[in-house]
Structures are given as C-alpha cells and as structure tokens.
C-alpha positions as CSV (number, residue, x, y, z in Angstrom):
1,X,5.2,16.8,-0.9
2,X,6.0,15.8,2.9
3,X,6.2,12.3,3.0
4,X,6.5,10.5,6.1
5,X,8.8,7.3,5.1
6,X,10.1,9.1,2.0
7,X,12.3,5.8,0.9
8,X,15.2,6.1,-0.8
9,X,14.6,6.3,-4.8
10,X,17.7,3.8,-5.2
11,X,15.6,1.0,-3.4
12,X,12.0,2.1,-5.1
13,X,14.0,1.3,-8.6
14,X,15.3,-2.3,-7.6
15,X,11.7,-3.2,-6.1
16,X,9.7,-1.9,-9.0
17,X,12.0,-4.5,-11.5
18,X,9.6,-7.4,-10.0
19,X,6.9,-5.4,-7.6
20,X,4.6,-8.4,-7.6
21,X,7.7,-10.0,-4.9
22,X,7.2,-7.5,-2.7
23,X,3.5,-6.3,-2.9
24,X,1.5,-8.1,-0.7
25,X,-1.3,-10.4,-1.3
26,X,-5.1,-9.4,-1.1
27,X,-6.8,-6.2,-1.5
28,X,-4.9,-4.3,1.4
29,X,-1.3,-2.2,1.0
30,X,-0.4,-4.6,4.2
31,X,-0.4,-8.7,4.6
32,X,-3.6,-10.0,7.0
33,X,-2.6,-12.7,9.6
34,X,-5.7,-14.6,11.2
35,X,-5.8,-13.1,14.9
36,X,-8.0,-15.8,16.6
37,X,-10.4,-18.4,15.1
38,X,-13.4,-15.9,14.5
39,X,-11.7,-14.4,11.5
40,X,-10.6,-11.6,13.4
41,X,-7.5,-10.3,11.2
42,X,-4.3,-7.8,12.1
43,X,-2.2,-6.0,9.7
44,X,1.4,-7.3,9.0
45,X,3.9,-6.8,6.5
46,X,3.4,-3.3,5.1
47,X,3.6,-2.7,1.3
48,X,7.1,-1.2,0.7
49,X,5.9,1.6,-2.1
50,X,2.8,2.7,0.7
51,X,2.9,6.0,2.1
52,X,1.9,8.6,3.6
53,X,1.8,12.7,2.9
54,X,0.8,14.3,6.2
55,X,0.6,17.7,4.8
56,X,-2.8,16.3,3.2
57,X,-6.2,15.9,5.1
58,X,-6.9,12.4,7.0
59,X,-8.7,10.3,4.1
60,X,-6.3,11.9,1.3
61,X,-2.9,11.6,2.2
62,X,-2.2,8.1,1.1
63,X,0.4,7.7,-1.4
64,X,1.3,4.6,-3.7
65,X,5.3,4.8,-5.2
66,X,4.6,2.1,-7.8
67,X,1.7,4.1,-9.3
68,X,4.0,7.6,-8.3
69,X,-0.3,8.5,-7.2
70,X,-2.0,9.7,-4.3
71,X,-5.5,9.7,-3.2
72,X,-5.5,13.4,-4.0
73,X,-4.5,12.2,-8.1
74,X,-6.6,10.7,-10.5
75,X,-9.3,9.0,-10.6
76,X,-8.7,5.4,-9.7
77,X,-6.4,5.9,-6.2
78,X,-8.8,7.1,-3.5
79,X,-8.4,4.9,-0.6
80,X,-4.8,4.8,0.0
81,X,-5.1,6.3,2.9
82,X,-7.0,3.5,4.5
83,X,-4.1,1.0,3.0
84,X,-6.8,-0.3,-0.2
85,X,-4.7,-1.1,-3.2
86,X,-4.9,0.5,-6.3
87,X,-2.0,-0.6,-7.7
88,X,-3.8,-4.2,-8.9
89,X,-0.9,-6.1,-8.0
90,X,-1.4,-9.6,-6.6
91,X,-4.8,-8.8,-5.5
92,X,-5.7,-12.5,-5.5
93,X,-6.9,-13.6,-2.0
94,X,-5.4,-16.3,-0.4
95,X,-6.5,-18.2,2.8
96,X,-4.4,-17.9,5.2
C-alpha cells in the first residue's frame, strides 16, 4: 500500500486509546466551519486516522486507520475517498 501521510504507527496506538477526542464531529473525516451566513461550509481540522492510497483509482483510494479499511475493503467503507465517515465515531451533528 502507498499511502500518502503514512503516520507513524506509535501515534495511531496513543489516538486509538480514546479516538472519539480526536475524530471530528458530523458525518465528514474533516470539521465544517460556517464560511458566510448562507450555510456555505469549508473543511477544517482533518481526521488524524484519514488517508489516502494513491496507487488506487480516484473514488477508491480513501483509507480509514481506526477501521485499518479502505474504500476498496469491505462492505461498509466506500466513500472514504470523498472524506464520508465510516468509522461511526461522533457522528452527531452539531451547529456550529
């Protein structure tokens, strides 16, 4: 696999103790911030176990290190690659 953050295992073992304090909130591997008062909304914080295999094709290269799954695995990750959880973690909305 040629992943393009590839972060170090060390780290990926302390975060998944608690994931749910580092996932962000919502349906998206990434936090939403309000952009203007239309409900326009812009990525953020990116999900620290998101990732990316560009050895894969466009819309099956996303990879999630919690779930050790990418869209090209199983049957319930598919849209990783456009930064849609499938992980379940915190995805509770929240207003922002």
């Amino acid at each position: 696999m040629s992943l393009l953050r590839n972060p170090d295992p060390a780290k990926l073992a302390v975060l998944r103790k608690n994931p749910a304090e580092h996932i962000p909130r919502g349906w998206y591997c990434y936090t939403r911030r309000p952009e203007r008062d239309e409900g326009d909304m812009l990525g953020g914080d990116l999900c620290p176990f998101w990732d990316e295999d560009d050895s894969r094709p466009e819309q099956l290269c996303g990879y999630c290190h919690l779930r050790q799954e990418g869209d090209w695995q199983g049957e319930l990750v598919g849209l990783l690659w456009d930064q849609c959880k499938a992980c379940g973690v915190n995805e509770e909305w929240e207003k922002p």
